[in-house]
C-alpha positions in Angstrom: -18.6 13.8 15.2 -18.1 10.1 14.8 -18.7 8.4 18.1 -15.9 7.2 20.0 -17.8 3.2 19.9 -17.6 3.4 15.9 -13.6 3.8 15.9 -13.3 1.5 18.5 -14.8 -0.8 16.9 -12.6 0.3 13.5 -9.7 0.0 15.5 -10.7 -3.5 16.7 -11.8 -5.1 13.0 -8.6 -3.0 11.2 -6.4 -5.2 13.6 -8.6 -8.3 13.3 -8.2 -7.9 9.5 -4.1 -7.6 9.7 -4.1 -10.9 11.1 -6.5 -12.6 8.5 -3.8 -11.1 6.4 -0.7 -12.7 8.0 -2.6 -16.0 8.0 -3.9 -15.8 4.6 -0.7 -14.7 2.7 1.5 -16.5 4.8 0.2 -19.9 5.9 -2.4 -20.3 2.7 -0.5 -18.7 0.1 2.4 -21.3 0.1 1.1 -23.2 -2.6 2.1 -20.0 -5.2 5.7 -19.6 -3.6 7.1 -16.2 -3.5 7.5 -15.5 -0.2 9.6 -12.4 -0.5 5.9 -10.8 -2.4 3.7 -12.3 0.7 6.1 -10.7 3.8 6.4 -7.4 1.6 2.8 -6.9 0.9 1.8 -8.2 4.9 4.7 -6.1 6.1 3.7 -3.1 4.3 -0.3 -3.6 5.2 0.7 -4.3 8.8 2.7 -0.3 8.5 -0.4 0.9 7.2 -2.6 -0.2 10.0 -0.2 0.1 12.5 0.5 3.7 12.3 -3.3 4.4 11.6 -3.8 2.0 15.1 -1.8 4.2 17.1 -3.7 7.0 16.2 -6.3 5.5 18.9 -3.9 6.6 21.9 -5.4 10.2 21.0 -9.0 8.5 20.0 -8.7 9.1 16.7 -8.9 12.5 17.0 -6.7 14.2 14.6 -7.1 17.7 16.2 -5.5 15.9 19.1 -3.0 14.4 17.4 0.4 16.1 17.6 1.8 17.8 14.1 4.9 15.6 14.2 2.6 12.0 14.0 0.1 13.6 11.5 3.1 13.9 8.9 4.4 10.5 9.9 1.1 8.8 9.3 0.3 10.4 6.5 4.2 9.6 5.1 3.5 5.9 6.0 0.2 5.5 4.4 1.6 7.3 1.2 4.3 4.7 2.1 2.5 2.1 2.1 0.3 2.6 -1.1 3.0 3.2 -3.2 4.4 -0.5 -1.5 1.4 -2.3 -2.1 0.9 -0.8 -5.8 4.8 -1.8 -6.4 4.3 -5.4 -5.1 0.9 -5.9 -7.1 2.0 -4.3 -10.2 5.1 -6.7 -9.7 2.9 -9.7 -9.8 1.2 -8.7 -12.6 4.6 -8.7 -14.4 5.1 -12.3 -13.0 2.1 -13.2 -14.5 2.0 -11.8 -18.0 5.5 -13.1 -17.9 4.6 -16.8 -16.8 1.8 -17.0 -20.2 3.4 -15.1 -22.7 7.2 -16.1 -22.0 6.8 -19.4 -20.1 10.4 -19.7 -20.9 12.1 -17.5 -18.8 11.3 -19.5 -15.9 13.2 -22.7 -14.8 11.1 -25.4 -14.4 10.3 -26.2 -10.7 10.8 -22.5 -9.5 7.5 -20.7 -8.4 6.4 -18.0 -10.7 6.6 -15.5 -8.2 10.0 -16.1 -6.8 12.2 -13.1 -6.9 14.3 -11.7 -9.5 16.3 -8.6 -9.8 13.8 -7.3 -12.4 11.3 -6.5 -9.5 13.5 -3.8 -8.0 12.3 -0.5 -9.5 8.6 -2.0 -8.6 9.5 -2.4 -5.6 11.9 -0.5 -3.4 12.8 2.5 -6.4 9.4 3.2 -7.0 8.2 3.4 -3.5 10.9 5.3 -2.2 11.2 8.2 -4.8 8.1 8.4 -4.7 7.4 8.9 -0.7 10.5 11.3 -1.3 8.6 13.4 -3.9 5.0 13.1 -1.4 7.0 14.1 1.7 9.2 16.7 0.5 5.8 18.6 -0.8 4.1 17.9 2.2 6.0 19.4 4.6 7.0 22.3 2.0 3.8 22.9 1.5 2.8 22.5 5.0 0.0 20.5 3.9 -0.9 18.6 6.6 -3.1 20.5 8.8 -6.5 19.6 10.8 -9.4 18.3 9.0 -12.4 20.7 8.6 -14.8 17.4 8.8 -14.6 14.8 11.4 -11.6 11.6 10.5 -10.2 9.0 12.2 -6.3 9.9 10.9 -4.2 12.9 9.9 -4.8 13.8 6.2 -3.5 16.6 3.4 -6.4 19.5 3.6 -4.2 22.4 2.0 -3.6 22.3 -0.8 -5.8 19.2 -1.8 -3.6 19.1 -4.9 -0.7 17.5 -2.3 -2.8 14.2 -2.1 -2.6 13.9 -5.6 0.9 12.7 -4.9 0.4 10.6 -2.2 -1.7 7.5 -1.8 -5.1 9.5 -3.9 -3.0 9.7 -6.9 -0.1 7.8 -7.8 -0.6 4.1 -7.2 -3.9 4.8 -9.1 -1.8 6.3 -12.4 0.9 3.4 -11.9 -1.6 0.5 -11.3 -3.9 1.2 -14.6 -1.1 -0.2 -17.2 -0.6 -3.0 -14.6 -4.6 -3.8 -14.6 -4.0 -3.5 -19.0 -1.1 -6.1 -18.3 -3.5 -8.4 -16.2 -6.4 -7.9 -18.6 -4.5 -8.9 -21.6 -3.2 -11.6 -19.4 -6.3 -13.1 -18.7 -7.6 -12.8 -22.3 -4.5 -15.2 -23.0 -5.6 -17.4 -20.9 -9.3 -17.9 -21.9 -8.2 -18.7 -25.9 
C-alpha cells in the first residue's frame, strides 16, 4: 500500500508541475509563436492532471473511487495522450516543413502558426481515436479495480484494451513523427 504522504506529495508536485507548464509554454515560449500549439498542449496536460488530481477527494484510492469517474479518467488520460501525441507529431510536421520546404511559409509568420493542414493531427486523430478506446472500454467492461496498489483508475481486463488507449497508440503514431524529426535534424547538421 502506497502511503497516503507519498500521493500527497504526488498530488502536490503533479500540480506544481502544471503551472511550470503554463508559465513555460505560455510566457517563455513566445519567442517561437504558435500559440494555438502552446494553449492546446497546456490545456490538454492541465485535463490530464486535473482529472488524475481529483482522484485525491477519494485518496487516491481507486477501489474507492466510483465506477462512473474510473471510466472518465481513464477516457481523459487516453484523451489526453492521443492530444499531446497529435500536437507534437504536428510540430514535427512544422519543422520538417520549415528545412525542407522553407517556402511554404510567408516570411515574418512563425513556423508554428496554424494551418488547416494540422487538423487530422489534431482534433480527427484524437477524437476517433478516444471514440475507438472508449467504446471498447466500456464494451469490454475493462475498467475494473487494480489487483496492485495505484494512484488512478486503470484497464486490468483485458490488458489488451490499454493497447488502445494511452499504452499503445500515441506510441505507434509518434515513431514516424520521431523518423520525421530525426531526418530533420540530420538536415540541419549538413
Amino acid at each position: 500500500m502506497i502511503p497516503f504522504s507519498v500521493k500527497q506529495a504526488w498530488f502536490w508536485l503533479a500540480l506544481v508541475g502544471l503551472a511550470q507548464c503554463w508559465l513555460m509554454l505560455l510566457v517563455l515560449g513566445r519567442k517561437y509563436g504558435g500559440l494555438w500549439g502552446r494553449l492546446y498542449y497546456c490545456l490538454f496536460v492541465t485535463l490530464v492532471e486535473g482529472i488524475f488530481s481529483l482522484g485525491m477527494i477519494w485518496h487516491m484510492d481507486p477501489k474507492l473511487m466510483p465506477h462512473p469517474f474510473c471510466i472518465a479518467q481513464v477516457v481523459s488520460f487516453s484523451l489526453g495522450s492521443f492530444a499531446l501525441t497529435g500536437v507534437s507529431a504536428s510540430f514535427a510536421v512544422a519543422n520538417a516543413l520549415a528545412v525542407f520546404r522553407p517556402q511554404s511559409f510567408d516570411t515574418g509568420r512563425a513556423i508554428l502558426a496554424w494551418h488547416p493542414r494540422y487538423i487530422p493531427l489534431v482534433i480527427l486523430f484524437p477524437l476517433l481515436a478516444t471514440v475507438l478506446h472508449a467504446s471498447l472500454l466500456i464494451k469490454l467492461n475493462a475498467v475494473q479495480p487494480a489487483l496492485a496498489d495505484d494512484m488512478h483508475c486503470d484497464i486490468t481486463k483485458p490488458m489488451w484494451v490499454r493497447l488502445f488507449g494511452y499504452a499503445g497508440v500515441p506510441l505507434a503514431v509518434s515513431l514516424p513523427f520521431l523518423c520525421l524529426s530525426l531526418i530533420t535534424a540530420i538536415r540541419l547538421i549538413r
